[in-house]
BAFISE-989089 format. One line per field, with one value per residue (C-alpha): residue number from 1; residue in one letter; x, y, z. Coordinates in Angstrom, 2 decimals, decimal comma. Example, Ala and Ser with C-alpha at 12.3 -4.5 7.8 and 13.67 -1.06 7.14 Angstrom:
2
pos 1  2
code a  s
px 12,30  13,67
py -4,50  -1,06
pz 7,80  7,14
% end
This chain:
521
pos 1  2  3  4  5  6  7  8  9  10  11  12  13  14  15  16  17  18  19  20  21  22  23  24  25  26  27  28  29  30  31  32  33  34  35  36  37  38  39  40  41  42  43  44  45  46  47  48  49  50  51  52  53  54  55  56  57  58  59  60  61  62  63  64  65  66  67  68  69  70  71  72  73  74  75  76  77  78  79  80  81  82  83  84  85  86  87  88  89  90  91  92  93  94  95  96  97  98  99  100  101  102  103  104  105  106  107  108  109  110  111  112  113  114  115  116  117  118  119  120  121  122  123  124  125  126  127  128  129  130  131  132  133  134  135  136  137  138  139  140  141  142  143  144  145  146  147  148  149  150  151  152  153  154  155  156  157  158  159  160  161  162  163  164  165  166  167  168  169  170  171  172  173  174  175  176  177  178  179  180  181  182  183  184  185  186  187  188  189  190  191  192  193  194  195  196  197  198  199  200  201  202  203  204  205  206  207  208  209  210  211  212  213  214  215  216  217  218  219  220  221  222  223  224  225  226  227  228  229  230  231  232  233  234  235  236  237  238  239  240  241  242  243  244  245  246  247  248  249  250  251  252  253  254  255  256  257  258  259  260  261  262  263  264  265  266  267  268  269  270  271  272  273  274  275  276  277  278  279  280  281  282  283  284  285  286  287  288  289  290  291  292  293  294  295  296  297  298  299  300  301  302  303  304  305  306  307  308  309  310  311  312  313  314  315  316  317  318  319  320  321  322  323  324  325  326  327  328  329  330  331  332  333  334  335  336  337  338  339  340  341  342  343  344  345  346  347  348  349  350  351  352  353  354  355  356  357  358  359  360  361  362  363  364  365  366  367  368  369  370  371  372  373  374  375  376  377  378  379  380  381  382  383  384  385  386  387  388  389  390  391  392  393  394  395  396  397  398  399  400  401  402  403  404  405  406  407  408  409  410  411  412  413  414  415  416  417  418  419  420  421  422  423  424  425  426  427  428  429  430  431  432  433  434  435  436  437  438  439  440  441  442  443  444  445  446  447  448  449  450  451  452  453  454  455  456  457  458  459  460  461  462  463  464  465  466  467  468  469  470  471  472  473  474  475  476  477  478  479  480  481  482  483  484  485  486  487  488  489  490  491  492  493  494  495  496  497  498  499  500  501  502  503  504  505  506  507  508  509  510  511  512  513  514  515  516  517  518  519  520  521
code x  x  x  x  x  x  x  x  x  x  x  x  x  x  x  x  x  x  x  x  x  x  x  x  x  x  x  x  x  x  x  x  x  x  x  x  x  x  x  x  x  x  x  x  x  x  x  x  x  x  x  x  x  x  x  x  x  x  x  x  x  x  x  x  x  x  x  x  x  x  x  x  x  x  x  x  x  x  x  x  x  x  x  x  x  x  x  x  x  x  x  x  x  x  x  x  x  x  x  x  x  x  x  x  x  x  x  x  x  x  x  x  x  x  x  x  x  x  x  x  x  x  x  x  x  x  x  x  x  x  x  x  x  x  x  x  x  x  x  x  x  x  x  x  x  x  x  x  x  x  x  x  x  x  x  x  x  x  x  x  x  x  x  x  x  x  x  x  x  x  x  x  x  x  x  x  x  x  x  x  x  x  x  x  x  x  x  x  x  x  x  x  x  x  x  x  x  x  x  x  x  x  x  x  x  x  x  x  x  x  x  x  x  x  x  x  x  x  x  x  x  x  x  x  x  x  x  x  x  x  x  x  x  x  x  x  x  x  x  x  x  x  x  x  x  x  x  x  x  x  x  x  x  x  x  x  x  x  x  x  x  x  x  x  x  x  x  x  x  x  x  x  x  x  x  x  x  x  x  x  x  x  x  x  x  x  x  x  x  x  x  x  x  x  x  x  x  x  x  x  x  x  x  x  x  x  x  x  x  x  x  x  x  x  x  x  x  x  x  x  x  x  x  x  x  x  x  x  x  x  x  x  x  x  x  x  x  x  x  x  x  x  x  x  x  x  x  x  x  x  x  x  x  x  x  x  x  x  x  x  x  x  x  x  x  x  x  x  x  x  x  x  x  x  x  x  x  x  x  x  x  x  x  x  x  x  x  x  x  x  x  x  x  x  x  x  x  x  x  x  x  x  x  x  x  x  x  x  x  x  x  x  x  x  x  x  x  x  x  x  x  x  x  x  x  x  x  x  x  x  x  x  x  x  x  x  x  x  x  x  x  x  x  x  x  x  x  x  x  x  x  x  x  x  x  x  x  x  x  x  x  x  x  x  x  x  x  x  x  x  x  x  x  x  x  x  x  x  x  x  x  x  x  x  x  x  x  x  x  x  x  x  x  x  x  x  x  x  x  x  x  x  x  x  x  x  x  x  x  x  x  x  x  x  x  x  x  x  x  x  x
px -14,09  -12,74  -10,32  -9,68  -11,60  -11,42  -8,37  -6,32  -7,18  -7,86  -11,78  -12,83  -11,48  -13,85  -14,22  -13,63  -17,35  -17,33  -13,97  -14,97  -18,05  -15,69  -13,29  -15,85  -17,38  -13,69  -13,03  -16,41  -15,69  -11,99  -12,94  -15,38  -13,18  -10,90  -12,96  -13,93  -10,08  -9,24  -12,10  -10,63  -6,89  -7,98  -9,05  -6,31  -3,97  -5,78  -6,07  -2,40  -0,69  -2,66  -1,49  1,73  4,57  7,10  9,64  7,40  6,75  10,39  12,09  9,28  9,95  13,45  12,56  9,56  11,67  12,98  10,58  7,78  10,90  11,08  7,46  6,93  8,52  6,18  3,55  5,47  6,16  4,24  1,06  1,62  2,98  -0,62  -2,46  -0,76  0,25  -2,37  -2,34  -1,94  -2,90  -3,10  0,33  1,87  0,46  1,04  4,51  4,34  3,02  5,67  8,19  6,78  6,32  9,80  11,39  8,98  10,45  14,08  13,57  11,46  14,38  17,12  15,16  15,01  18,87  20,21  18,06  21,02  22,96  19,93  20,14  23,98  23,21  20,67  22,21  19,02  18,70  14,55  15,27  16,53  13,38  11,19  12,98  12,15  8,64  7,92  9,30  6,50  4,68  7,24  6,23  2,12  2,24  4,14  1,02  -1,70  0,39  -0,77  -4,24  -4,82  -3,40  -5,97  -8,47  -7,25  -6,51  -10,00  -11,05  -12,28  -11,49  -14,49  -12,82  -9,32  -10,74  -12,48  -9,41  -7,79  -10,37  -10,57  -6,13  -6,83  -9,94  -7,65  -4,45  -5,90  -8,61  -5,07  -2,84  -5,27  -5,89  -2,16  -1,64  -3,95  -2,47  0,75  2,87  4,06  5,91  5,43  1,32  2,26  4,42  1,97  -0,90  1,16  1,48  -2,15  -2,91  -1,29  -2,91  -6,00  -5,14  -4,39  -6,99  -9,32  -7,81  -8,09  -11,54  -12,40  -10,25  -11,07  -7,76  -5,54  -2,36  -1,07  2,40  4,88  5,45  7,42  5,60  6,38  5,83  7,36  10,70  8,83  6,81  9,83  11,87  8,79  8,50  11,86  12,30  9,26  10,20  14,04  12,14  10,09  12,93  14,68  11,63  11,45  14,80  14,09  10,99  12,26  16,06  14,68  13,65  16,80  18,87  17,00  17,04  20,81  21,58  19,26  16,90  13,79  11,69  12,85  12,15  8,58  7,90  9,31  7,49  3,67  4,51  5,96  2,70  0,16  1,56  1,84  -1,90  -3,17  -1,77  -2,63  -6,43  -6,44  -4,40  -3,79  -7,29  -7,38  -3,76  -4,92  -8,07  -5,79  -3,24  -5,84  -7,68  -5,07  -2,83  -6,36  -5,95  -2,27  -2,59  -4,51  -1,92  -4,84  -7,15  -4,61  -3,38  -6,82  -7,25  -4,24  -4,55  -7,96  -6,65  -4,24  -6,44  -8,25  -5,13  -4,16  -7,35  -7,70  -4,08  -2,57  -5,56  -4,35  -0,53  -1,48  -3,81  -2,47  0,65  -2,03  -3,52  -0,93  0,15  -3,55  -4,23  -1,44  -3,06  -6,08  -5,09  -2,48  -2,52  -0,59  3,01  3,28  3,64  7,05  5,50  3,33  6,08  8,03  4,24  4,19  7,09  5,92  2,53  4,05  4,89  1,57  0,47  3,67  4,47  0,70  1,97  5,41  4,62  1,02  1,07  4,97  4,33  0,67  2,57  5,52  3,83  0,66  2,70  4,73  7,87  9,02  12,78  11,97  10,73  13,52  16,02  13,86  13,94  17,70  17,94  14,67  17,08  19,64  17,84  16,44  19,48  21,61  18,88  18,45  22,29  22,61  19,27  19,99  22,22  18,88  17,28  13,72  12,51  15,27  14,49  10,71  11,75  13,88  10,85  9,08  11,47  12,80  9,14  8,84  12,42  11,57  7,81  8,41  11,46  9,83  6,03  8,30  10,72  7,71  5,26  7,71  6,92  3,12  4,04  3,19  4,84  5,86  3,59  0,67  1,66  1,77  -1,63  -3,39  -1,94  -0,56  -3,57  -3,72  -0,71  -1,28  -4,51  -2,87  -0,39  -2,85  -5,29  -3,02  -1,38  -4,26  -5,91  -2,45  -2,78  -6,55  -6,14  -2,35  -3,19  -6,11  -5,81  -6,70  -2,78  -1,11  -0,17  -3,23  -4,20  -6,68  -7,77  -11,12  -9,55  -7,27  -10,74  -12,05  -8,85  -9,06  -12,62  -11,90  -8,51  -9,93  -13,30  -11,25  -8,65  -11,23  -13,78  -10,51  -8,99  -12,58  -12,65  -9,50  -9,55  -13,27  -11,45  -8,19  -10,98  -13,57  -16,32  -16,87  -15,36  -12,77  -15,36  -18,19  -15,70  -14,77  -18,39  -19,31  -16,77  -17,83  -20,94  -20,15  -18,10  -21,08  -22,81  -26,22  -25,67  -24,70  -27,12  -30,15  -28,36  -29,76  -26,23  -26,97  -27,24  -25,23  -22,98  -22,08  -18,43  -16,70  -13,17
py 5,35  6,82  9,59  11,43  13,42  14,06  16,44  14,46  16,40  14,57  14,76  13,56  15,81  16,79  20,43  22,28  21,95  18,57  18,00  17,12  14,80  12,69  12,92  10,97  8,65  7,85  7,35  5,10  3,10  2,19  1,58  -0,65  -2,09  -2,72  -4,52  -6,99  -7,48  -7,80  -10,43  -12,74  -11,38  -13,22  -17,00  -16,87  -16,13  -19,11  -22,01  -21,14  -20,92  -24,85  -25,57  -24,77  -24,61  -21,39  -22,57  -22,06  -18,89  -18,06  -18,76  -16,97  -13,58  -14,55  -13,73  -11,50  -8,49  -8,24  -8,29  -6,77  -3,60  -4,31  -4,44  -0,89  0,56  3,09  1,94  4,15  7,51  7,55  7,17  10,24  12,19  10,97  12,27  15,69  16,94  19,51  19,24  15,56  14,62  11,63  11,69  11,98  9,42  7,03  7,57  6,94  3,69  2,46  3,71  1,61  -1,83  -1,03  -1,13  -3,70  -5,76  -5,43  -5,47  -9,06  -10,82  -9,10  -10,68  -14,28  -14,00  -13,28  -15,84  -18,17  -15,41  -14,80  -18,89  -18,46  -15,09  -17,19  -20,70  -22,28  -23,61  -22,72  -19,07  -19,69  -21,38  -19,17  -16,26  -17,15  -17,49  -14,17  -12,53  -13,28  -11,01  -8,18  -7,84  -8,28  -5,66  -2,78  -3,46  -1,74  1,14  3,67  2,47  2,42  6,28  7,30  6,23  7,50  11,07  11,03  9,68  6,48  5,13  2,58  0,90  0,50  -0,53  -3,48  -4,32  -4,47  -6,57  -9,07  -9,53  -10,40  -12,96  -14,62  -14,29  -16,27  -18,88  -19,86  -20,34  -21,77  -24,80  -25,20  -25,43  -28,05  -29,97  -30,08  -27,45  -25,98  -22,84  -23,06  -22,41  -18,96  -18,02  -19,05  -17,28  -13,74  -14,45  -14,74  -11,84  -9,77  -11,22  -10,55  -6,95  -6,08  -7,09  -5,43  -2,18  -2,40  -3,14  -0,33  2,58  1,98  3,49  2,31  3,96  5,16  5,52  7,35  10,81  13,88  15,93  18,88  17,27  14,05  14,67  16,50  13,94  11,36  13,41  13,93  9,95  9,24  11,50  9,87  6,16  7,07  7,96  4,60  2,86  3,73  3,58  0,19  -0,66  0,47  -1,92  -4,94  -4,91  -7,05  -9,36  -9,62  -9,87  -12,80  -14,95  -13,97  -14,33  -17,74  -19,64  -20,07  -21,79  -18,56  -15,79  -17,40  -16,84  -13,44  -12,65  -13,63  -12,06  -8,44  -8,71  -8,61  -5,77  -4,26  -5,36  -3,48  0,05  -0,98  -1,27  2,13  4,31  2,13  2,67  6,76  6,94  8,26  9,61  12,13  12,87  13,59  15,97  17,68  18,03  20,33  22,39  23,15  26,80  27,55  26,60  27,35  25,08  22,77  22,40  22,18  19,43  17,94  18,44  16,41  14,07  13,31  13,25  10,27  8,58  8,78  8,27  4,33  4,00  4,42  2,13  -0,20  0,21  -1,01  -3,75  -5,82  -5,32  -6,82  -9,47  -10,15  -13,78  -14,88  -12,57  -14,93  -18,55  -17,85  -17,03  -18,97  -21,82  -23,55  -24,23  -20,44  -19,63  -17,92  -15,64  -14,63  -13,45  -12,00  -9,70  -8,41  -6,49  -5,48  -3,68  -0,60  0,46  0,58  4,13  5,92  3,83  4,88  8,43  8,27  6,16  8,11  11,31  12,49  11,21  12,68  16,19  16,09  14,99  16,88  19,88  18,76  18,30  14,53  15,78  16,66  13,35  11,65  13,42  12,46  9,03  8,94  9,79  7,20  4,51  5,58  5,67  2,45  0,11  1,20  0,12  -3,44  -4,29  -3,86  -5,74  -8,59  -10,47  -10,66  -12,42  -11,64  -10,83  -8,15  -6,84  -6,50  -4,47  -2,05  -1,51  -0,24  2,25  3,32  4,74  7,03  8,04  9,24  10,89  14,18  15,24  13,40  15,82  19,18  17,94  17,31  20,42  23,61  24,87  24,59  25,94  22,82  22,19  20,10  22,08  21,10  17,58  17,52  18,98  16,63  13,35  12,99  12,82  9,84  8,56  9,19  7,58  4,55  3,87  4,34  2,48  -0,54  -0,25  -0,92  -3,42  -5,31  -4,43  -5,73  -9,08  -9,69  -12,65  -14,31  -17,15  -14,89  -13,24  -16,87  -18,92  -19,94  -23,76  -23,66  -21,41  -21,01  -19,77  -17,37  -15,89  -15,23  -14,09  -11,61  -10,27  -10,41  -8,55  -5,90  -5,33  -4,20  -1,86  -0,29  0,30  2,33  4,09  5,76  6,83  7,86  9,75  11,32  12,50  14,08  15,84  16,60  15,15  12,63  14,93  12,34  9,44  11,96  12,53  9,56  8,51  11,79  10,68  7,14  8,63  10,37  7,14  5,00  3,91  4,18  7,89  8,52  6,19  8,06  11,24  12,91  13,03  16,44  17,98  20,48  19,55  21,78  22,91  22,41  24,00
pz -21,05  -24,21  -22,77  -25,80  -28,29  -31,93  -31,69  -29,68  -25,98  -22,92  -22,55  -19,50  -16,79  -13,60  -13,68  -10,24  -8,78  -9,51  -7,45  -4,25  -5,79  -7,77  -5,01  -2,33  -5,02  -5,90  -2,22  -2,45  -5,42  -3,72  -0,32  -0,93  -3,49  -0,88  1,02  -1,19  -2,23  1,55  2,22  -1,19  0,41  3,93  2,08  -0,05  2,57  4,92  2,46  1,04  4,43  5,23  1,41  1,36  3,23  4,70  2,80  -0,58  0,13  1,11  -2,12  -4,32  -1,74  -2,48  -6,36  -6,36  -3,88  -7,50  -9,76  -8,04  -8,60  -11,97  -12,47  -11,03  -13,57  -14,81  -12,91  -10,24  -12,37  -15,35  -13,36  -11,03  -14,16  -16,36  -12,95  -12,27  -15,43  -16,35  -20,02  -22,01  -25,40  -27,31  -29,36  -25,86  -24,12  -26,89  -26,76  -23,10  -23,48  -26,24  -24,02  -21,05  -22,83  -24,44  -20,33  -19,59  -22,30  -22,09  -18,04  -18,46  -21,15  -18,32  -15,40  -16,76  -17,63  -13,93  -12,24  -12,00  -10,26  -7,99  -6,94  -6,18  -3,85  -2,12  -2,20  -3,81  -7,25  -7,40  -6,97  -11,07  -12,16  -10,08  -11,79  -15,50  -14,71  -12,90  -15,72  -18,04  -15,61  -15,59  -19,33  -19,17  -16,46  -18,33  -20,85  -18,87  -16,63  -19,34  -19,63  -15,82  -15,56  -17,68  -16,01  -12,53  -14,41  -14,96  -11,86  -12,59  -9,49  -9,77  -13,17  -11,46  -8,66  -10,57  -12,26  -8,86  -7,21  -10,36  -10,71  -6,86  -7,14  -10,27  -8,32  -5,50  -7,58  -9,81  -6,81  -4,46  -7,43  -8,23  -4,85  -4,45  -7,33  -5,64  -7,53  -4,48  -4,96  -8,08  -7,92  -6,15  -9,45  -12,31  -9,75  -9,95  -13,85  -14,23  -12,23  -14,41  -17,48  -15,75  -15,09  -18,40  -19,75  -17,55  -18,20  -21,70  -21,15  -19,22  -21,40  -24,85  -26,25  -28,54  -28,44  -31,74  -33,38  -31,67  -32,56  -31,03  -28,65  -26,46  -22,84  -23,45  -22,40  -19,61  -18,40  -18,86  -16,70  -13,66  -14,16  -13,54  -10,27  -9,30  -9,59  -8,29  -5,29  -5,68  -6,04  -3,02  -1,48  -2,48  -1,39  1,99  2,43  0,86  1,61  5,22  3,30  0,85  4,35  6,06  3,03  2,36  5,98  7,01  4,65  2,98  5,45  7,99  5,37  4,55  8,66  8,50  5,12  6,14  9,65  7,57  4,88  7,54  8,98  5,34  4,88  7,79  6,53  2,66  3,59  5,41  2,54  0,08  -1,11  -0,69  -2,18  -5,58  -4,72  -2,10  -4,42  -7,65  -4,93  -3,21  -6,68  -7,12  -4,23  -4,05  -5,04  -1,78  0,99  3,83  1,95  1,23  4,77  6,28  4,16  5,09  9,12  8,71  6,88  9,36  11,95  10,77  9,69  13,47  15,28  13,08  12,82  16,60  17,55  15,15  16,14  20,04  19,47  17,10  19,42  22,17  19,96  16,78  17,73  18,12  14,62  13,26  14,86  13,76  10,29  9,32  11,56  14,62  12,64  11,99  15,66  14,58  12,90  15,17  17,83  14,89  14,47  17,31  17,02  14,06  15,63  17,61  14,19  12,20  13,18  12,51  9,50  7,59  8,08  6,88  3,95  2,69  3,95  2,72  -0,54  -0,92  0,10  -2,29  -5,37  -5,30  -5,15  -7,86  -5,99  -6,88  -6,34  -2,76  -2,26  -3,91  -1,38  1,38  0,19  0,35  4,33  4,74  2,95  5,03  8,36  8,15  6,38  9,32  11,62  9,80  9,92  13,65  14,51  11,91  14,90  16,61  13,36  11,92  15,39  15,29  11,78  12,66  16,10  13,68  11,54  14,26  15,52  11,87  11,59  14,54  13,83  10,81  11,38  12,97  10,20  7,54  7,31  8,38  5,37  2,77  4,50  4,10  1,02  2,18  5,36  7,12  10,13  13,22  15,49  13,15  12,90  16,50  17,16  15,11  16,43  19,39  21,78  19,50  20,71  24,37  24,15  22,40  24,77  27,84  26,73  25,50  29,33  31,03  28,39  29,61  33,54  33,50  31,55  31,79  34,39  32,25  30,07  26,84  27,73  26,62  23,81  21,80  21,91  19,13  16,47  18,45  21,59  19,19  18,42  21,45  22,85  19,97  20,75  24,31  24,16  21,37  22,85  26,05  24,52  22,38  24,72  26,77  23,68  22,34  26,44  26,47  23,11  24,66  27,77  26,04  23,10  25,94  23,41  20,50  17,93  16,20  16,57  15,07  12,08  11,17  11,24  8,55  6,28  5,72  5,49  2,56  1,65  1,53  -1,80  -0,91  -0,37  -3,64  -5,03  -3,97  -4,73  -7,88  -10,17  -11,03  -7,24  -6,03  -3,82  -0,52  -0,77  2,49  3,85
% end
């Protein structure tokens, strides 16, 4: 893509009939995306948990919850400020990405030079050495944030998409062979360094723009200023979902923050492959819509919907089924984490709400400042609720998790939906026969096979599966029955069905590009 034109403008932009087309194939290009990242996700995360050891993984957490925050700079904030502004030329964006690699740099050098403090904090030596080489990433990263915008401005999705997919294939082919070789945690670090590498490059590839020599332009300081609301928000975001992890290792050791840290990640990974992909694709669409606030929130209600109808089910059965989840994945010595898990389940559905949905309200309207005050009472909410569980170690943290989230749902969408006129009541009408039919259905999955053998400790990774299909093929069956009782009909089941439709590539393959496409409200 080559997103400017001879005077400087941004060229490719979807005009408004085009919207919801490049909206779906966006959706498409992602989704599937995401599926391909999850399935290289899964074998890295197999062979590396057989490879290497909790400890390993604890002291590189014990570095990266700092520079994976380092890292973000931009990529949090200048990307929503390349997507939503409505007008951005050349001379601007330039200056945005001189301005990025110039953090990146001075971040990266900063990095490096506290990693000695970082090994007193945590009473380990590595932490230092572990520190100086993550830092080479901080750096490579800032490199592509601008490039990658672009293409999501113009919604590209299938490009970034690649570039995600390939930073995850070379992220897991580099660790998985230093790992091999012995490097130990070590094979983790120069894996996240190559990913990066990897990244930028493919961005470059993909947005054939090379950024010129800085210059003064009107909506710099504009943009600048949107950015940096936007990443403050990030940031305490950021602190909020990573200060657990900054408390265990503080508070025990490495070997007991790796358990906690595979247990928190696939929790993470099970809202990430739900939203993470439609994160963009949402925001680009309903930045497009927020003049209409009864298109807007019809969007939004649906959206929800389906959010709840995957996500509740999700919530109670890997509540049911996470220690056998973490058996068969990671293997018998990670039983630990597999208790710590389950706590972690009865959080899933409330959490893909609170962390999607709020932010795909606040900054498609253009209200990053909203967000960042939100973000303040989230940080808040949930710290307080870390500190008193932390006596009850990472079982305790992962049980706070869980109830920070509901906590926080109801105030959190009637917080980001006033000026949109989006309220409780609406929330409430769109999820919680979700709930209900959760919690029913994961009562009597319990009350039907709580005296079978599948209801115990695992004793191989075989019987982990079939306790898994058994388990799941129960609740599920109850839920959709459940869910087709409380509806009276197939309704939610017949929508989620119509929009992977629409999601699937073969659709759009045999779809003439230059058909109309049927606007829907």
């Amino acid at each position: 893509m080559i997103p400017f034109d001879a005077r400087g403008a941004f060229c490719p932009a979807a005009e408004e009939s085009e919207l919801r087309r490049q909206a779906i194939r966006g959706a498409t290009a992602t989704v599937s995306a995401s599926g391909l990242g999850l399935a290289v996700q899964v074998l890295g995360t197999v062979l590396l948990a057989r490879l290497l050891t909790p400890a390993d993984f604890g002291v590189v957490t014990m570095a990266t919850t700092f520079s994976l925050f380092l890292a973000s700079v931009g990529l949090n904030g200048f990307t929503e400020a390349v997507i939503q502004f409505e007008e951005l030329d050349r001379d601007t964006a330039s200056n945005l990405f001189w301005l990025n690699c110039l953090v990146g740099l001075v971040l990266s050098v900063g990095f490096a030079w506290v990693g000695s403090l970082l090994a007193r904090f945590y009473r380990d030596s590595v932490v230092a050495d572990v520190a100086t080489g993550l830092s080479v990433g901080v750096f490579i990263g800032a490199t592509s944030v601008i490039h990658l915008a672009l293409l999501k401005r113009a919604m590209r999705f299938g490009a970034t998409s690649a570039v995600e997919v390939l930073g995850r294939v070379v992220y897991t082919a580099v660790s998985i062979m230093f790992a091999w070789r012995g490097w130990g945690c070590f094979a983790l670090v120069t894996g996240i360094v190559a990913q990066q590498l990897s990244m930028s490059a493919g961005a470059w590839w993909f947005c054939r723009w090379t950024p010129g020599l800085p210059r003064r332009t009107a909506n710099t300081r504009t943009i600048v200023v949107f950015a940096t609301k936007v990443y403050g928000q990030f940031g305490l975001r950021y602190c909020t979902r990573n200060v657990d992890n900054l408390l265990v290792g503080w508070r025990f050791n490495a070997a007991t923050l790796g358990f906690y840290k595979k247990a928190y990640d696939l929790f993470a990974l099970s809202a990430s492959q739900l939203t993470g992909p439609l994160n963009n694709v949402a925001l680009a669409a309903l930045s497009r819509v927020n003049q209409n606030p009864g298109r807007f929130t019809r969007y939004l209600t649906t959206s929800l919907g389906v959010i709840a109808f995957v996500g509740m089910a999700m919530s109670a059965d890997l509540t049911l089924v996470g220690r056998h989840v973490v058996r068969l994945v990671l293997g018998s010595r990670w039983s630990e984490s597999g208790a710590i898990f389950e706590l972690f389940g009865p959080g899933v559905g409330s959490m893909l709400i609170c962390t999607s949905v709020v932010a795909w309200i606040h900054l498609s309207i253009g209200k990053p400042g909203r967000l960042l005050r939100w973000s303040v009472v989230e940080f808040a909410v949930t710290i307080s609720l870390f500190l008193a569980a932390l006596p009850w170690g990472p079982r305790g943290v992962a049980a706070a998790w869980s109830i920070s989230y509901w906590i926080l749902l109801i105030p959190g969408i009637w917080y980001a939906g006033r000026p949109m006129g989006f309220g409780v009541s609406a929330l409430i009408e769109a999820i919680w026969k979700f709930v209900a039919a959760a919690l029913i259905a994961a009562l009597g999955t319990a009350a039907i096979l709580g005296g079978t053998p599948f209801w115990g400790t695992a004793t191989s990774t075989g019987f982990a599966f079939e306790a898994i299909l058994v388990i799941s093929s129960v609740f599920i069956a109850a839920y959709l029955g459940v869910v087709a009782l409380l509806h009276r009909g197939l309704a939610p089941l017949q929508q989620v069905v119509a929009l992977l439709w629409e999601l699937a590539p073969a659709r759009w393959a045999a779809k003439p590009a230059g058909e109309p496409v049927e606007e829907r409200n």
